[in-house]
Z-matrix of the N, CA and C atoms (Angstrom, degrees):
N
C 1 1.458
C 2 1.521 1 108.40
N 3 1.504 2 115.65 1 138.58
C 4 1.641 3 102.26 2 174.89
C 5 1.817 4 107.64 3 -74.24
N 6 1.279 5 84.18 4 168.63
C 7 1.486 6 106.03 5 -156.38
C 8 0.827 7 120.33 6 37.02
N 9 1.710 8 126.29 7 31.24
C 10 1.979 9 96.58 8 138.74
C 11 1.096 10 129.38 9 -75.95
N 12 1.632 11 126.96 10 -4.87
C 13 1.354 12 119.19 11 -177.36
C 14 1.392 13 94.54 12 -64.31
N 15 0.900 14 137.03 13 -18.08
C 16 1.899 15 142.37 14 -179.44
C 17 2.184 16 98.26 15 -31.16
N 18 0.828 17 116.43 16 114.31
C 19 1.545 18 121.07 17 150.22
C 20 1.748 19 109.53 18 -52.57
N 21 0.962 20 94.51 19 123.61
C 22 1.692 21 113.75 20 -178.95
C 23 1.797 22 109.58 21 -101.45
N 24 1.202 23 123.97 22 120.52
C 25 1.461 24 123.68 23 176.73
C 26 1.528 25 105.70 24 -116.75
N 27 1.041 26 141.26 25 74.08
C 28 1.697 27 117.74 26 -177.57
C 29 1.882 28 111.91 27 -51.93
N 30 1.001 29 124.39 28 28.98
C 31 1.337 30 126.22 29 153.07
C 32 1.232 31 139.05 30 -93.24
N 33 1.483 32 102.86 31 -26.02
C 34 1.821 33 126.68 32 168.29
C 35 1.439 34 89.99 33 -66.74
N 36 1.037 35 152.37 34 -42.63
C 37 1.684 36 155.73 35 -166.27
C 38 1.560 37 103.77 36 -48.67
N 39 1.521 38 110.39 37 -54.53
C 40 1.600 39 121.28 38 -171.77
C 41 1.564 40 103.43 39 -28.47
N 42 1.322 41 125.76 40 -70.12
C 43 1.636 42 107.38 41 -177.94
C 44 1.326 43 120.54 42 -73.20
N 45 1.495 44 117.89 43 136.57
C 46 1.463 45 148.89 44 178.89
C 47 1.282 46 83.56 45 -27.01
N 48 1.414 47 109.19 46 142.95
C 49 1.515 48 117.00 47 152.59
C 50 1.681 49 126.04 48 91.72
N 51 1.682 50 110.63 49 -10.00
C 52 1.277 51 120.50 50 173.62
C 53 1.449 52 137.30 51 -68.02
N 54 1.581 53 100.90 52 -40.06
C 55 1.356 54 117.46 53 176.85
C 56 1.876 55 104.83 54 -67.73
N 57 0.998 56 118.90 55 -31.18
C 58 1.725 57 111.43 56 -162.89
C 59 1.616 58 72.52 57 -80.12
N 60 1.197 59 141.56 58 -80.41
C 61 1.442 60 135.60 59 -150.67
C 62 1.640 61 96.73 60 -50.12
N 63 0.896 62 152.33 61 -66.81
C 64 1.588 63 153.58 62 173.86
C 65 1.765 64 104.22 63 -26.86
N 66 1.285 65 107.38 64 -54.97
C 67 1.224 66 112.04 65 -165.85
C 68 1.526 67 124.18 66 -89.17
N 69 1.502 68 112.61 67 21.68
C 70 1.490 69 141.63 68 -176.07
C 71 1.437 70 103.54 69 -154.82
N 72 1.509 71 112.50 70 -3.98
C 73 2.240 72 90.58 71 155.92
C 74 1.401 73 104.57 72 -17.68
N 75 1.485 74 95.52 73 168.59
C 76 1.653 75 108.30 74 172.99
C 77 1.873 76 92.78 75 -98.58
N 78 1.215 77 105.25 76 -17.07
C 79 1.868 78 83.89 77 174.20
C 80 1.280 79 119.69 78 -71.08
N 81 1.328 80 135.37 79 -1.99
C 82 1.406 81 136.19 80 171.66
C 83 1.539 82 114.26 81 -78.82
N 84 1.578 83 109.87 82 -18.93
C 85 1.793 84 106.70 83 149.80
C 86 1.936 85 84.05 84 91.62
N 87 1.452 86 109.55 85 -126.29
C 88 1.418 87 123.17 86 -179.50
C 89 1.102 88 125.12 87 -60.67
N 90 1.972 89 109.74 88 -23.76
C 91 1.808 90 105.91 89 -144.62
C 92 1.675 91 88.02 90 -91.81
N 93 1.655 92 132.14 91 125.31
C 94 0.921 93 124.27 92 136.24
C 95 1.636 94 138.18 93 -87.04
N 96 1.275 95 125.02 94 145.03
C 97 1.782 96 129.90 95 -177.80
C 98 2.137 97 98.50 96 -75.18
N 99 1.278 98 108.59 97 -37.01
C 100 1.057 99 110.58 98 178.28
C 101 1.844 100 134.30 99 -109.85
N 102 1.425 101 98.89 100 16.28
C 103 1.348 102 101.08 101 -177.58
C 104 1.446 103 121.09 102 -63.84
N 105 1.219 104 117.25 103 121.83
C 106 1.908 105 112.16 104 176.79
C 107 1.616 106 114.69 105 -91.87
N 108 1.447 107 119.04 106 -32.47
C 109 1.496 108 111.25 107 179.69
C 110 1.684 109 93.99 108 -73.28
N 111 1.694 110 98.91 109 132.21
C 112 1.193 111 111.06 110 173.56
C 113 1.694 112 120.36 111 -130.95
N 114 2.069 113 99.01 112 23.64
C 115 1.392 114 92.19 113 -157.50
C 116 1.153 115 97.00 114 -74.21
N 117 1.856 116 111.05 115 -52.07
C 118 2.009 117 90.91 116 -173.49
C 119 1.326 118 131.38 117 -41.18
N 120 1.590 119 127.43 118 -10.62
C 121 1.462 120 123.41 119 161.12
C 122 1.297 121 109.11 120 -79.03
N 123 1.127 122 147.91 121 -47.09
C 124 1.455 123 147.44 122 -144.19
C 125 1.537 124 100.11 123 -99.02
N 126 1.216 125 109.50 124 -25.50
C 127 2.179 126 113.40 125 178.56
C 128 1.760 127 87.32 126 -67.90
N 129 1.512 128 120.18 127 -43.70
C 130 1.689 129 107.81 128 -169.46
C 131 1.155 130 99.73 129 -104.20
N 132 1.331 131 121.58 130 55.17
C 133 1.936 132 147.11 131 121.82
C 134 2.014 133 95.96 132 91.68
N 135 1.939 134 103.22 133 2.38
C 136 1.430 135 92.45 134 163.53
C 137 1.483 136 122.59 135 -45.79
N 138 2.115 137 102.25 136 153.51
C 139 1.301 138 95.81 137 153.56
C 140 1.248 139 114.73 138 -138.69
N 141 1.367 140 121.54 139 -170.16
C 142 1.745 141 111.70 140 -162.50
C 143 1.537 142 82.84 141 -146.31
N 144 1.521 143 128.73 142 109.74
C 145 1.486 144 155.45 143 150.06
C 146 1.277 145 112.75 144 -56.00
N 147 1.387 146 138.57 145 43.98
C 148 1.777 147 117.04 146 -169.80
C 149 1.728 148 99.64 147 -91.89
N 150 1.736 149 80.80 148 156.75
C 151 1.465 150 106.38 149 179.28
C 152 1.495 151 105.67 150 -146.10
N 153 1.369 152 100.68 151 159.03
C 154 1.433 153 105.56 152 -175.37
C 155 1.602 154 93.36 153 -159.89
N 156 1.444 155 110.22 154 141.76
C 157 1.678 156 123.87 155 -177.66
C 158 1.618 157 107.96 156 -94.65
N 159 1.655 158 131.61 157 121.86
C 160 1.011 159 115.31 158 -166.90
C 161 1.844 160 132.20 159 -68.43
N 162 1.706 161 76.27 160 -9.00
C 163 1.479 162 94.79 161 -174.72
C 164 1.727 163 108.70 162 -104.83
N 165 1.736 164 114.36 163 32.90
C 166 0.954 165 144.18 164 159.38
C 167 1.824 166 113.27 165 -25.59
N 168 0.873 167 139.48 166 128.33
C 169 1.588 168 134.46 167 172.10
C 170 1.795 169 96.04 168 -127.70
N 171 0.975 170 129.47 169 -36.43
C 172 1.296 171 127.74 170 -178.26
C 173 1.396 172 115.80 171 -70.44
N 174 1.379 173 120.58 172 -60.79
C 175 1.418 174 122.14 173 175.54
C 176 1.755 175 90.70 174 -105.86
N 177 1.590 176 89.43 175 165.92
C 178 1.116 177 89.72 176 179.30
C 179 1.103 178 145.91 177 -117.55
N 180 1.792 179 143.94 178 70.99
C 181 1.258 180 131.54 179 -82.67
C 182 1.549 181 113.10 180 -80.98
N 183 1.065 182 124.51 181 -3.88
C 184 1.548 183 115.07 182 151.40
C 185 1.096 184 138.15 183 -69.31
N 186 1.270 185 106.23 184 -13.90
C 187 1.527 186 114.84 185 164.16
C 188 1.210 187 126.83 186 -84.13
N 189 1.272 188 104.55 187 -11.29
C 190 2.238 189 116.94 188 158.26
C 191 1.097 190 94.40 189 -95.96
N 192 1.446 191 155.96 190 -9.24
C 193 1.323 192 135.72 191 157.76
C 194 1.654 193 108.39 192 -61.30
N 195 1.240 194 97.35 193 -68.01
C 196 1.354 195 128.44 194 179.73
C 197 1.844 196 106.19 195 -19.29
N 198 1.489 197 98.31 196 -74.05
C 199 1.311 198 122.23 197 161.65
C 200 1.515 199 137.18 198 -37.97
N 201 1.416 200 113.67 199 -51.46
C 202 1.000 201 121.88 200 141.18
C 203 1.417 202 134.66 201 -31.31
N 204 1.151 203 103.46 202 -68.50
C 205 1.757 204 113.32 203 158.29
C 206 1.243 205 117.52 204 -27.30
N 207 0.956 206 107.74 205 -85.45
C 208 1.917 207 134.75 206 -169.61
C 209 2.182 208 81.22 207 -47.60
N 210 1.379 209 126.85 208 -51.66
C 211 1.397 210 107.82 209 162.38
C 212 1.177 211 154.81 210 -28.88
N 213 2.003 212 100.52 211 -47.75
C 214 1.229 213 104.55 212 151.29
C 215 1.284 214 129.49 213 -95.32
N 216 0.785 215 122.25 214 -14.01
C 217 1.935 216 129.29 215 162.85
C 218 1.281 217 105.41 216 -54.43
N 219 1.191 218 134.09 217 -42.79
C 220 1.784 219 139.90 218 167.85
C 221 1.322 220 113.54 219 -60.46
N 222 1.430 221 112.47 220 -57.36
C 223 1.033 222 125.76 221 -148.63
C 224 1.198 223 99.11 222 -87.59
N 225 1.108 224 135.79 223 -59.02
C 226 1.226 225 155.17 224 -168.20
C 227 1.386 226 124.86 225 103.53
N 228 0.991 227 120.45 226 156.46
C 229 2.212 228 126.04 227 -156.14
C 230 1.248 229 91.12 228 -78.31
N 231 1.297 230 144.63 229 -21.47
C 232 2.000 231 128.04 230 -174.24
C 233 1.622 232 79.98 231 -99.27
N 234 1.079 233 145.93 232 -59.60
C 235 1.363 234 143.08 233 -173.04
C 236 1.535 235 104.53 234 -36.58
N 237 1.242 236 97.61 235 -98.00
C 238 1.732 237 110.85 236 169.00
C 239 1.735 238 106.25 237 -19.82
N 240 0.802 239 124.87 238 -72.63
C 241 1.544 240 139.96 239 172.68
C 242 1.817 241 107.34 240 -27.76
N 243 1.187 242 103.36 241 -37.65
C 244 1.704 243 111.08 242 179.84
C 245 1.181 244 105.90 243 -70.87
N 246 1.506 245 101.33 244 -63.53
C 247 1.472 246 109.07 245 -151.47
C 248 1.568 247 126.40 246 -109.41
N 249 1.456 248 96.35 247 -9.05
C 250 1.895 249 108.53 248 177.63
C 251 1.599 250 120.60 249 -121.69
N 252 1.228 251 98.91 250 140.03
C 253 1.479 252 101.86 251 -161.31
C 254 1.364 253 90.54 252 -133.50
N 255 1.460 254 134.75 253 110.15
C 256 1.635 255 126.53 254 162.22
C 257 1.683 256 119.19 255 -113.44
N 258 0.976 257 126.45 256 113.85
C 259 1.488 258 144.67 257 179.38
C 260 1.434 259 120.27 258 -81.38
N 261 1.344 260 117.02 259 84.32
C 262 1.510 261 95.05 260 170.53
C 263 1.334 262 120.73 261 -87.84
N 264 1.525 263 120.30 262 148.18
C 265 1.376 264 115.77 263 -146.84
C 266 1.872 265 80.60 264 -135.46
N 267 1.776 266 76.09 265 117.53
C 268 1.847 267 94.40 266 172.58
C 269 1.819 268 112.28 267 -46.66
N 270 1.234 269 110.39 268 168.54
C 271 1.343 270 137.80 269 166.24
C 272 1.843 271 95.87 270 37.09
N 273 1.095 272 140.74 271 -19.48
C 274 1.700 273 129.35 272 -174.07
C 275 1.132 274 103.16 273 -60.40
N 276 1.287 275 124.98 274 -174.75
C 277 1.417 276 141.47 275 -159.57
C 278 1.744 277 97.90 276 -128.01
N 279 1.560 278 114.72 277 -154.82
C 280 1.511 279 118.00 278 -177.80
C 281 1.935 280 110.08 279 -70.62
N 282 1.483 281 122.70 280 -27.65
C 283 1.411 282 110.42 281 176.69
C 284 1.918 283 96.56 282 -139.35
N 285 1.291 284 95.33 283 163.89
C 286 1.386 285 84.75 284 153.70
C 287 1.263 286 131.09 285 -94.11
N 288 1.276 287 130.50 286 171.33
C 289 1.281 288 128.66 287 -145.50
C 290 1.962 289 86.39 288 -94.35
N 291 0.976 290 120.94 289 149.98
C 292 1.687 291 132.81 290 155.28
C 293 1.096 292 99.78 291 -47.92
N 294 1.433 293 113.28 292 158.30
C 295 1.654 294 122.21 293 171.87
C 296 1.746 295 114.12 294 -78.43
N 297 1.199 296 118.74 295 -1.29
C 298 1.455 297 111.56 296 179.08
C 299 1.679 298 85.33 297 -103.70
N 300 0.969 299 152.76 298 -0.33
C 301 1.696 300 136.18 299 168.76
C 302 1.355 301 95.12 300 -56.68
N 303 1.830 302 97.92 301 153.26
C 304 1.177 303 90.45 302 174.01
C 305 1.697 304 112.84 303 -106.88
N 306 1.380 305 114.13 304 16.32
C 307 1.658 306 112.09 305 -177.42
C 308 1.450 307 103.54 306 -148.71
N 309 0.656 308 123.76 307 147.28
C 310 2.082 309 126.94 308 -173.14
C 311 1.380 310 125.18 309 108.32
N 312 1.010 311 117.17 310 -171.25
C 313 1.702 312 129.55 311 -162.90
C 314 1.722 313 97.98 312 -98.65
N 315 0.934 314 106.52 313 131.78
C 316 2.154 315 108.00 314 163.74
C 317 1.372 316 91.66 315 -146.66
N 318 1.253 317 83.70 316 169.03
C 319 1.714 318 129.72 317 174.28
C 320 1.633 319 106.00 318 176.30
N 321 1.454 320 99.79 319 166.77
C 322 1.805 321 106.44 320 -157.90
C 323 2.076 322 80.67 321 -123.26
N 324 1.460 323 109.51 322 106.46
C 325 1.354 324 118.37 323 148.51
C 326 1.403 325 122.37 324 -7.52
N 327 1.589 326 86.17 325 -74.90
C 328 1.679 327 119.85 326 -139.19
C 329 1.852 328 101.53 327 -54.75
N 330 1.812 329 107.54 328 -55.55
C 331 1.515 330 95.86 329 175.29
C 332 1.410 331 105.32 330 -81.23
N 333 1.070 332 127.25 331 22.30
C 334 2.108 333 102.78 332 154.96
C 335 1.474 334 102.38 333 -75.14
N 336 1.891 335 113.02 334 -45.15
C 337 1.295 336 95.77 335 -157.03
C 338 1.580 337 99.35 336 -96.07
N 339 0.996 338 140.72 337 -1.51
C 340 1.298 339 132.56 338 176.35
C 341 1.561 340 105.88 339 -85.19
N 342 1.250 341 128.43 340 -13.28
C 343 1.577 342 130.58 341 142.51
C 344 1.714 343 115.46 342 -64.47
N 345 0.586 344 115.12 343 -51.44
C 346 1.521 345 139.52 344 -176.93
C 347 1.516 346 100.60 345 -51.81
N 348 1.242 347 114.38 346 -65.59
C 349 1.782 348 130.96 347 170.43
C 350 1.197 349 97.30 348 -51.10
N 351 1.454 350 119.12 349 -78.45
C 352 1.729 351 128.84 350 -139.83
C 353 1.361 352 109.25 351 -92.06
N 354 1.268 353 120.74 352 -17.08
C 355 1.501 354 128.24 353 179.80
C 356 0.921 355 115.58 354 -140.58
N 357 1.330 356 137.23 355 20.71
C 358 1.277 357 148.06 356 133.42
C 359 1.571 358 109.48 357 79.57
N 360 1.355 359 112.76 358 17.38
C 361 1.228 360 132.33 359 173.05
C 362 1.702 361 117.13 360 -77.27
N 363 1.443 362 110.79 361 92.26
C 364 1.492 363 115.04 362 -169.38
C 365 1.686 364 112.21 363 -74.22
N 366 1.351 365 121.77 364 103.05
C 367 1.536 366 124.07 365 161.03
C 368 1.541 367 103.97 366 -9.63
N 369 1.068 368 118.50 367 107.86
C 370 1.681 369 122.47 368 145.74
C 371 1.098 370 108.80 369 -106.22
N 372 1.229 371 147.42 370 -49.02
C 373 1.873 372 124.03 371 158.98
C 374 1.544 373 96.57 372 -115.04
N 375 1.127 374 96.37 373 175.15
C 376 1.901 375 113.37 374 143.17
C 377 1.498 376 112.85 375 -133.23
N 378 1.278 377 108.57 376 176.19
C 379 1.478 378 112.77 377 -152.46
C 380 2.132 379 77.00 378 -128.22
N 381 1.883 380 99.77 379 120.52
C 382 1.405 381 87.42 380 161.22
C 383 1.486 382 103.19 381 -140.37
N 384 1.674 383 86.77 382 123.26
C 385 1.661 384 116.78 383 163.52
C 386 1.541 385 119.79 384 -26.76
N 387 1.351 386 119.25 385 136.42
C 388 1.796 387 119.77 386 175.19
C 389 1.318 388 85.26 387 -121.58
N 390 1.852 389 110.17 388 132.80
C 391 1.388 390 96.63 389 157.55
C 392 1.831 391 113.84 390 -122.81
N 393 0.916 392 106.01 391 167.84
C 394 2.260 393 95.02 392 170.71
C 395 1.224 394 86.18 393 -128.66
N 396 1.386 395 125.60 394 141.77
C 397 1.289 396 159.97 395 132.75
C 398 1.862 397 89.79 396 66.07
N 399 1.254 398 112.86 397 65.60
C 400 1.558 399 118.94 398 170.77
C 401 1.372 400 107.78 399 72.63
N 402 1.704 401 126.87 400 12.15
C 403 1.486 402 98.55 401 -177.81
C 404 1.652 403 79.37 402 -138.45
N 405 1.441 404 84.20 403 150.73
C 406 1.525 405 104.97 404 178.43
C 407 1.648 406 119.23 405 -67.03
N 408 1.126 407 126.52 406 110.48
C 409 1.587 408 105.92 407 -169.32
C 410 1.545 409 105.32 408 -111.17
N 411 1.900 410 128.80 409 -5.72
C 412 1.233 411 114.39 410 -176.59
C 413 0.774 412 87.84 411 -170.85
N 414 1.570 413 120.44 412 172.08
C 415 1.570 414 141.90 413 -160.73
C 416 1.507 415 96.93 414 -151.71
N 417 1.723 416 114.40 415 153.55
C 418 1.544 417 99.99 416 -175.50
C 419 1.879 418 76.26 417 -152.92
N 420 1.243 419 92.26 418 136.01
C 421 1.679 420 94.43 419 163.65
C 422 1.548 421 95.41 420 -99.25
N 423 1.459 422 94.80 421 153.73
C 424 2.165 423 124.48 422 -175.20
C 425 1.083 424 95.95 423 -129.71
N 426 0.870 425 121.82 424 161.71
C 427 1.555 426 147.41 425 -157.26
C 428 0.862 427 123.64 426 -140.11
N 429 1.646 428 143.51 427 146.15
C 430 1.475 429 124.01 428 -176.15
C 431 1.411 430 110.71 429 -76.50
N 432 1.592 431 132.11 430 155.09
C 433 1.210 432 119.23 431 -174.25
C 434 1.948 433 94.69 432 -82.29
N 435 1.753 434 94.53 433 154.82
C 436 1.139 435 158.50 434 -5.96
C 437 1.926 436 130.67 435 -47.87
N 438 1.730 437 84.49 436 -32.99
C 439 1.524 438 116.06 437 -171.87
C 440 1.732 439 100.01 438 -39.59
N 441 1.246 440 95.98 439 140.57
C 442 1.428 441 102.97 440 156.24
C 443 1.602 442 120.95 441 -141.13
N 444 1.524 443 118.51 442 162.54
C 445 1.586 444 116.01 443 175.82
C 446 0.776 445 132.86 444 -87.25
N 447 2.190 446 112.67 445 126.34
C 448 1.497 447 112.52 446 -170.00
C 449 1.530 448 119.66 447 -96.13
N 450 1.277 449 146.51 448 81.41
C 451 1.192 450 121.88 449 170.86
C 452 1.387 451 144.49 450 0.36
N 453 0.893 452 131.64 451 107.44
C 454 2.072 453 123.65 452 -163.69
C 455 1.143 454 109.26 453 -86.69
N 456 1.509 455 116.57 454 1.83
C 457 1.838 456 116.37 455 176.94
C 458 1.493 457 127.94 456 75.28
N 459 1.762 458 99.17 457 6.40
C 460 1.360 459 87.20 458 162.52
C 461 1.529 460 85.77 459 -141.86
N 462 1.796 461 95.73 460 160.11
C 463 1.713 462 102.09 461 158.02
C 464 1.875 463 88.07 462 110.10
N 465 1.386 464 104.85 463 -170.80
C 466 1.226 465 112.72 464 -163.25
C 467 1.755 466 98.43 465 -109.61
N 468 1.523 467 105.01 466 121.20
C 469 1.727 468 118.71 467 160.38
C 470 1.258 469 117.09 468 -6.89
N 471 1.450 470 99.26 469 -63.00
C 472 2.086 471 113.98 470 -165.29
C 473 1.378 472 94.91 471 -76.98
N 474 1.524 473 150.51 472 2.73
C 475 1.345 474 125.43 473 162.94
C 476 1.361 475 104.67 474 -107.83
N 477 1.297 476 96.69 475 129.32
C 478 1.438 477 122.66 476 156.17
C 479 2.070 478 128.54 477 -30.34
N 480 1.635 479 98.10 478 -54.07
C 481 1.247 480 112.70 479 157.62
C 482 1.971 481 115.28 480 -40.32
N 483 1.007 482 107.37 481 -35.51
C 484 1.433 483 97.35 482 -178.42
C 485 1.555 484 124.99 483 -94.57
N 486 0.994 485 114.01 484 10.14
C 487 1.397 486 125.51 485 -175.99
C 488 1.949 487 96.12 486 -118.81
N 489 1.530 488 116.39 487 162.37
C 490 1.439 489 129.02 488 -168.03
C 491 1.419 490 99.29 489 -141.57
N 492 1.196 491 130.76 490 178.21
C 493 1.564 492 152.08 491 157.92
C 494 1.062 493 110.79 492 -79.98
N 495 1.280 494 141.33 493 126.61
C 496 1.526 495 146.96 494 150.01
C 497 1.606 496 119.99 495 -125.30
N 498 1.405 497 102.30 496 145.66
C 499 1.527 498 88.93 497 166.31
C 500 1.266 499 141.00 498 -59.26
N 501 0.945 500 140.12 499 153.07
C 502 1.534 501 140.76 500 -164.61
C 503 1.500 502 100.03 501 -70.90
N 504 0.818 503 107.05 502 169.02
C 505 2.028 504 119.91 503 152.83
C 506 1.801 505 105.12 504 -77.32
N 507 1.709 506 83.25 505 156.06
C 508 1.632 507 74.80 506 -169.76
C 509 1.703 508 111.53 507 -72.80
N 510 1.420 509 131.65 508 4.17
C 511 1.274 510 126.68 509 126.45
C 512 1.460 511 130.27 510 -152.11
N 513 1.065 512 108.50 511 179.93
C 514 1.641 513 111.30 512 -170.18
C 515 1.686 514 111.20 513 -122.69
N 516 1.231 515 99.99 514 154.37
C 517 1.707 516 104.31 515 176.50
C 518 1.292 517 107.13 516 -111.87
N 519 1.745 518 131.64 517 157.56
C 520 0.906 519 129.44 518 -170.12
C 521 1.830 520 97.16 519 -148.71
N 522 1.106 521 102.67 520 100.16
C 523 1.447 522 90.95 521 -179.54
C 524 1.579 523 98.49 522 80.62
N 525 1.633 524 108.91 523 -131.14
C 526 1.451 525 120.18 524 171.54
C 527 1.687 526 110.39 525 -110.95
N 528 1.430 527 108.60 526 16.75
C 529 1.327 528 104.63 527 162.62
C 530 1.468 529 122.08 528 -106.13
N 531 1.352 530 120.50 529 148.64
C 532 1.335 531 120.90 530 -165.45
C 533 1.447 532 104.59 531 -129.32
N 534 1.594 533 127.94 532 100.97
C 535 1.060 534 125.89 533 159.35
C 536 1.488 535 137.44 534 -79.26
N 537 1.185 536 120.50 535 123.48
C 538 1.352 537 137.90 536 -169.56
C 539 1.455 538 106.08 537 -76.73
N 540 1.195 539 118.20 538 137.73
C 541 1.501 540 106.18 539 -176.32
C 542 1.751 541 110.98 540 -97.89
């Protein structure tokens, strides 16, 4: 690939703002870290699955909100609407765990979007598994963002089955940040 002969330091990283310039050299040719128009993928029936864990330490999950955005503002809301689906998934960390871990959050990508592709079946939630020490202890349905999950007031917390999709409020707070939708 060009520019990997590139010397790599993860210490040049320390100031804000290095990695997006690294990760849009012009030696990477096509691949952008920040591109938002995504129609020429999504017109040839691509789709784009993002997820992000809120309890994220690696990325930072406002910056897949963030991102997201700037997606459909590019892309446009029937575009975006086709082909992008982003989930933020309460309490997880940077991935979910595989299904043989024995403690963390999973779910398997691959058949949302290979439904999604091949059967044209668009993700409106997914359901992701919590397990502790190899046993499954709860299920949580996610929602595509803006959407979030409402409880229906009966049945048990830890299943997924009892919670639905709703629209958000027209915004939400997070901590002391308040996103506007």
């Amino acid at each position: 690939m060009p520019g990997s002969e590139l010397a790599w330091d993860v210490r040049i990283g320390q100031s804000l703002g290095v990695f997006p310039a690294l990760a849009n050299r012009p030696g990477l040719g096509e691949v952008s870290a920040l591109e938002a128009d995504l129609r020429p993928f999504i017109r040839r029936g691509g789709k784009v699955l993002m997820y992000i864990g809120w309890n994220d330490t690696a990325i930072p999950p406002l910056d897949s909100v963030r991102y997201y955005r700037s997606l459909v503002a590019t892309t446009g809301k029937k575009a975006a609407d086709e082909g992008i689906r982003f989930f933020a998934i309460p309490d997880m960390g940077h991935c979910p765990a595989n299904p043989t871990a024995a403690t963390g959050y999973f779910f398997d990508p691959i058949p949302i979007v290979t439904a999604w592709r091949e059967r044209r079946q668009k993700p409106n939630q997914i359901v992701v598994t919590h397990k502790t020490r190899t046993v499954a202890d709860r299920s949580m349905t996610v929602c595509p963002y803006p959407q979030h999950a409402v409880y229906g007031g009966t049945g048990s917390r830890a299943d997924a089955g009892n919670f639905a999709c709703e629209d958000s409020p027209r915004w939400l707070t997070i901590g002391k940040t308040r996103l506007s939708r």
